[in-house]
C-alpha positions in Angstrom: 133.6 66.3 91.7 136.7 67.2 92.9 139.3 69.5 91.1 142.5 69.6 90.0 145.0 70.5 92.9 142.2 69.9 95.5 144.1 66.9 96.4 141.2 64.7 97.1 140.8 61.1 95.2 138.2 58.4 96.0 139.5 55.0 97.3 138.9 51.8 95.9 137.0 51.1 99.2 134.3 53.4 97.8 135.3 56.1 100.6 137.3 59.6 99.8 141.1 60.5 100.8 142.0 64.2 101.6 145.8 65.1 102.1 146.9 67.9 103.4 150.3 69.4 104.5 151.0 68.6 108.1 154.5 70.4 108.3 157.6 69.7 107.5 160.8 66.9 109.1 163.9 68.1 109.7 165.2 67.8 106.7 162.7 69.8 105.2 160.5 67.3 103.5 156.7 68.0 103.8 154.8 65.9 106.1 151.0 64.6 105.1 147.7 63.9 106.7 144.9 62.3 105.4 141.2 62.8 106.2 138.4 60.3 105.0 134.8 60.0 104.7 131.8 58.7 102.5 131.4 61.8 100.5 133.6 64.0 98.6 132.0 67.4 100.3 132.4 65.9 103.6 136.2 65.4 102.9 136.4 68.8 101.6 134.8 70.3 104.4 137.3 67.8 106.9 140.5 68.9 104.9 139.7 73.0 104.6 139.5 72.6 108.7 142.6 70.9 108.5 144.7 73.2 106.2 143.1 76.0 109.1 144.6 74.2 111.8 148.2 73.0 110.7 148.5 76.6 109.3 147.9 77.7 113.2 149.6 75.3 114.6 152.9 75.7 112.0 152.8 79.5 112.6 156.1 80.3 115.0 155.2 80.5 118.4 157.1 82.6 121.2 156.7 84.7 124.3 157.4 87.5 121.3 154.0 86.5 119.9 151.0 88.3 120.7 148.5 87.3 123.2 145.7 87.0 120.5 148.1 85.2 118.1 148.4 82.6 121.1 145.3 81.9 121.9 143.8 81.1 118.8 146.8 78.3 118.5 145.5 77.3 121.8 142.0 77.1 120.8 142.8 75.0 117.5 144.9 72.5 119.9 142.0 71.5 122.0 140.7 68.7 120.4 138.9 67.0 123.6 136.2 70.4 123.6 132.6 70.1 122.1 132.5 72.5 118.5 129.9 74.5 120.7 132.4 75.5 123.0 135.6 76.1 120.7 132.9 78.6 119.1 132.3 80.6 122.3 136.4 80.7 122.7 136.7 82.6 119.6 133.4 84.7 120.7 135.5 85.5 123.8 138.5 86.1 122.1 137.3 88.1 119.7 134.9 90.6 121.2 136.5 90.0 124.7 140.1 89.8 124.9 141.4 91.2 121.4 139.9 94.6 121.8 141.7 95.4 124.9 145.0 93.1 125.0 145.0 90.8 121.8 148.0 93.2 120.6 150.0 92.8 123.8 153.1 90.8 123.4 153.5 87.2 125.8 156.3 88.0 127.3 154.8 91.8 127.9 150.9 90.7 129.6 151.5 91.2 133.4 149.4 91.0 136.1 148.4 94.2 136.7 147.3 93.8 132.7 145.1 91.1 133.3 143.1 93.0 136.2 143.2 96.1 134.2 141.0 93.9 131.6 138.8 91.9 134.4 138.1 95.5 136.0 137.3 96.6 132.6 134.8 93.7 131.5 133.0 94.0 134.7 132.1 97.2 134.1 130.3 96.2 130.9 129.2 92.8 131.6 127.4 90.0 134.4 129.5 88.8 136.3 128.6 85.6 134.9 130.1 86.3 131.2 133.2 87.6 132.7 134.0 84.7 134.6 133.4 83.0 131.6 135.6 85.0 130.0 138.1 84.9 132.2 138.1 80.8 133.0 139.1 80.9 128.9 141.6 83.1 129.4 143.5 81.7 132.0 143.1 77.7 130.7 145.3 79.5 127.6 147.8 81.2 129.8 148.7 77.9 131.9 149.4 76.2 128.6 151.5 79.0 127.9 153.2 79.3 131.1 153.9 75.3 130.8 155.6 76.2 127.9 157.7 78.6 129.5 156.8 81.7 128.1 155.1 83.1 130.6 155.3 83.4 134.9 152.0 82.3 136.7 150.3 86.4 136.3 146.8 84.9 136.9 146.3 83.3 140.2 145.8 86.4 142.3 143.1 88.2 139.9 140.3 89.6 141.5 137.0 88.6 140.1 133.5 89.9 140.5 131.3 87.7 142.4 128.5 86.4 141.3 125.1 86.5 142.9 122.7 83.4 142.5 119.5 84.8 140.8 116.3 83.3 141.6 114.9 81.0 138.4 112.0 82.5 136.5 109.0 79.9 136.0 105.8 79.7 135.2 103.4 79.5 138.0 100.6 77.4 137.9 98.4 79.8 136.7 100.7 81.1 134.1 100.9 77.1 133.0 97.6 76.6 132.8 97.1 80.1 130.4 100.7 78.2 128.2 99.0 75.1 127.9 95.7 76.5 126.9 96.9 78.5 124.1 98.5 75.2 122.6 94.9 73.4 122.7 93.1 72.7 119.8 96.5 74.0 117.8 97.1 72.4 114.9 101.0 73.9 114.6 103.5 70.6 114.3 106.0 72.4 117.2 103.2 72.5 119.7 104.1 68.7 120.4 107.4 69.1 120.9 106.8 72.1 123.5 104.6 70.1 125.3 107.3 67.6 125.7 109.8 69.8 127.2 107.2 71.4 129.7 106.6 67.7 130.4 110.1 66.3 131.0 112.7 68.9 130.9 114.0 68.0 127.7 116.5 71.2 126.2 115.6 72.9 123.3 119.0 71.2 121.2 117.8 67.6 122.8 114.0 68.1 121.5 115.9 69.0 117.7 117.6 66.1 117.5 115.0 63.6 118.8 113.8 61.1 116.5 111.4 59.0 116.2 113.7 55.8 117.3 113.9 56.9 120.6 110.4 56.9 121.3 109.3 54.0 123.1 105.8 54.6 123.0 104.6 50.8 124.6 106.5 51.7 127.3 106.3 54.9 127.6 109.6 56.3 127.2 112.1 58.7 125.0 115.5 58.3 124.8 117.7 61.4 124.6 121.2 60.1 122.5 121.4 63.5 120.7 121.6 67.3 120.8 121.5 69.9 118.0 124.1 72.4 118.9 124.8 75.8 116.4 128.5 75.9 115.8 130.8 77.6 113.4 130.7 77.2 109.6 134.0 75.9 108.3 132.9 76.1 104.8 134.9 79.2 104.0 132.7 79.1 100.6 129.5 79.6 102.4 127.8 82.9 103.3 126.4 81.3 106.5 129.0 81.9 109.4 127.2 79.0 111.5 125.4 75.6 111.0 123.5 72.7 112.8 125.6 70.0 114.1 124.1 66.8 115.4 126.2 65.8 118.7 126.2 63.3 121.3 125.3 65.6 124.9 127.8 67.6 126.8 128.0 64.7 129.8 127.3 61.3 130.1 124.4 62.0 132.4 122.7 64.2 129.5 122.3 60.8 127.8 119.0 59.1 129.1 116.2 57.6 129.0 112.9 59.7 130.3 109.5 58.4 131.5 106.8 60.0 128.9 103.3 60.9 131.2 100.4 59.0 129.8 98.6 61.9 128.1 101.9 62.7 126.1 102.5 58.9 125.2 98.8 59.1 123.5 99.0 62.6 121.6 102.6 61.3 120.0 101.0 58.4 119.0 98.6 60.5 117.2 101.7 61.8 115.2 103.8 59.0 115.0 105.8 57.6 112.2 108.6 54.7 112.4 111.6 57.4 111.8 113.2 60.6 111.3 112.9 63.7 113.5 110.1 64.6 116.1 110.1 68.0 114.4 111.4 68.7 111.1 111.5 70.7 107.9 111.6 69.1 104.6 112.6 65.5 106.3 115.4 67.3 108.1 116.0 68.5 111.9 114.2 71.5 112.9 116.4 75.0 113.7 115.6 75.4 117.5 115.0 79.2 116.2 112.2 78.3 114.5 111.0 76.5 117.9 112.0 79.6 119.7 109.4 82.0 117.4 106.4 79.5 118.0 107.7 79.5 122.1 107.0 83.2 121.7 103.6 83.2 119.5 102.5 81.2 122.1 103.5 83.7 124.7 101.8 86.4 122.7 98.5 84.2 122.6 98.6 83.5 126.7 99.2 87.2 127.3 102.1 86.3 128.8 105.7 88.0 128.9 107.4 88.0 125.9 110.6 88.2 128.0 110.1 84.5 128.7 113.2 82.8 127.5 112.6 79.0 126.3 114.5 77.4 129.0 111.4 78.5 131.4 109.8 75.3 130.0 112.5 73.5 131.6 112.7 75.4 135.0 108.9 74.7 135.3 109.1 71.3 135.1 111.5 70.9 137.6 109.8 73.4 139.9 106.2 71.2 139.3 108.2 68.1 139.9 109.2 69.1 143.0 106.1 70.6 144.0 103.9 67.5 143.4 107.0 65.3 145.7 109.7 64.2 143.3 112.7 63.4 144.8 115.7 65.2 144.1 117.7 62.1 143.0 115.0 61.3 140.5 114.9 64.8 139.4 118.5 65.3 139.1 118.3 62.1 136.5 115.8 62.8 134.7 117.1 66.5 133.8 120.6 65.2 132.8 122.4 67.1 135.7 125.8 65.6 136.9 125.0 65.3 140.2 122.2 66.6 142.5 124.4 69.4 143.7 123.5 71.0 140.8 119.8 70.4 140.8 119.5 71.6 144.4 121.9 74.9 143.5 119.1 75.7 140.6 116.1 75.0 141.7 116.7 76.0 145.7 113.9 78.1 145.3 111.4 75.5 145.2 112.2 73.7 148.1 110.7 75.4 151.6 107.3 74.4 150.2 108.2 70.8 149.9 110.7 70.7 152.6 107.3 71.9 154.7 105.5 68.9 153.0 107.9 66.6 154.9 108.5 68.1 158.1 104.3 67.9 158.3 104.6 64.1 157.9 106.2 63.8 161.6 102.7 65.4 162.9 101.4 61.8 162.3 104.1 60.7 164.7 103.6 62.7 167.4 99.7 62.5 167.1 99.9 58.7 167.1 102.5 57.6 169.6 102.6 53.9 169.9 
């Protein structure tokens, strides 16, 4: 129900209206926005983000403001980003950037500043995370310097480089212990870590998946959606994170995947007509709770508990490969946005099957015509 001074009313359409402050003209009347949605707590939760943002975005804004002060304007400002990644920019910004420089005045970072940092973090960190953290860094500083408040200070920084590491997967025999700990289980996740061993699904796809985009006649799933953790708006709410429900990062991520036949049979031992592959209480499944079962299962093979969940996916791209996939269907089937990508990753995997093909011209020689 909503309060007094909550500014929320419900429509005569059914939905509910949320207005909020935007700013103010200049002739100093206030501005308003309006949110809408189906349900009063979803307005609420719409409009508290709102009041968040246009008190960011009203705050003054100079190169006298501090570097932490400016990015998180920045961050609030990128619209077009997934809520996954606006939550790794504050996790950047916050146990990153603000420790060292958040205090440092625009118009005071320099150069030598901004390597000081790099230098720092790569002491402390992969290389990996501190491009990471850099990339954010400098995507905030060119929207400042296009502002005007700052010179370009980070083109010439030097960066760590970064060494490819060789992908971790099971081997065969490793498999064969995985898959025989899940026979004869009767745990509901087992099904749904079959399937990603089985098609390189990601543990947020595998969440999400529902029934509806199982096409068991023809042998097919259809991933539409990924369950991504991002950051709790409700200010009201103990829990600093919460599910979300999103279309994938890319257009590739969104397709359809051939099921193999002994999968197609033991989901339609399972199936229903609709709601989630896996759930709790006729909700989504938390991919933690997948993760714990991952590692019971580990336990149970004798296998390293070290194994992160992703190895599911590795190894089916490794076996796919192996057994004479192509890399064009592999590359489709895993969601990647080109096969650059799936031949950078799984590189490893190649000089056996690149062996496989160079053997075929034996027949060519052997049989000259």
């Amino acid at each position: 129900m909503a309060r007094k001074g909550e500014n929320i009313y419900k429509r005569k359409d059914g939905r509910y209206e949320g207005r909020y402050k935007k700013g103010y003209d200049t002739e100093g009347k206030p501005m308003w926005g309006s949110v809408y949605g189906k349900t009063y707590t979803e307005v609420k939760e719409k409009l508290t983000l709102k009041k968040v943002e246009s008190k960011v975005q009203n705050n003054i804004i100079s190169s006298s403001a501090l570097l932490q002060n400016w990015i998180e304007k920045w961050i609030v400002t990128q619209k077009h980003i997934k809520p996954t990644t606006k939550m790794m920019y504050y996790s950047h910004l916050k146990n990153h950037i603000k420790p060292f420089m958040g205090n440092i005045m625009l118009k005071r970072l320099t150069a030598d500043v901004i390597q000081k940092f790099v230098d720092s973090e790569t002491e402390k960190y992969e290389p990996k995370t501190v491009h990471a953290v850099f990339s954010m860094l400098k995507l905030s500083l060119k929207a400042a310097k296009s502002k005007g408040y700052i010179a370009n200070i980070y083109s010439d920084i030097r960066l760590p480089k970064v060494r490819r590491k060789v992908l971790r997967v099971f081997t065969p025999q490793e498999q064969k212990r995985f898959e025989k700990a899940i026979q004869g289980s009767n745990n509901r996740y087992d099904i749904g870590i079959l399937l990603c061993l089985y098609t390189g699904m990601r543990i947020g796809e595998l969440c999400a998946l529902r029934w509806e985009n199982i096409d068991l006649e023809n042998g097919t799933l259809y991933v539409l959606h990924t369950a991504e953790r991002v950051l709790n708006d409700d200010k009201k709410s103990k829990k600093k994170t919460k599910i979300s429900i999103e279309e994938p990062k890319s257009d590739t991520s969104t397709r359809p995947i051939p099921i193999p036949a002994f999968l197609v049979k033991m989901l339609a031992d399972y199936e229903r007509t609709e709601g989630y592959i896996l759930r709790d209480n006729g909700s989504y499944t938390d991919s933690r709770n997948i993760s714990r079962r991952f590692k019971k299962l580990l336990e149970i093979a004798g296998l390293p508990d070290s194994f992160k969940f992703h190895i599911l996916r590795h190894s089916f791209a490794t076996r796919a490969l192996e057994l004479g996939m192509d890399i064009k269907t592999l590359s489709e089937i895993l969601g990647h946005a080109s096969i650059t990508i799936t031949l950078n990753l799984y590189a490893h995997s190649l000089p056996e099957y690149k062996k496989k093909q160079m053997d075929k011209f034996n027949d060519l020689y052997n049989s000259p015509s």
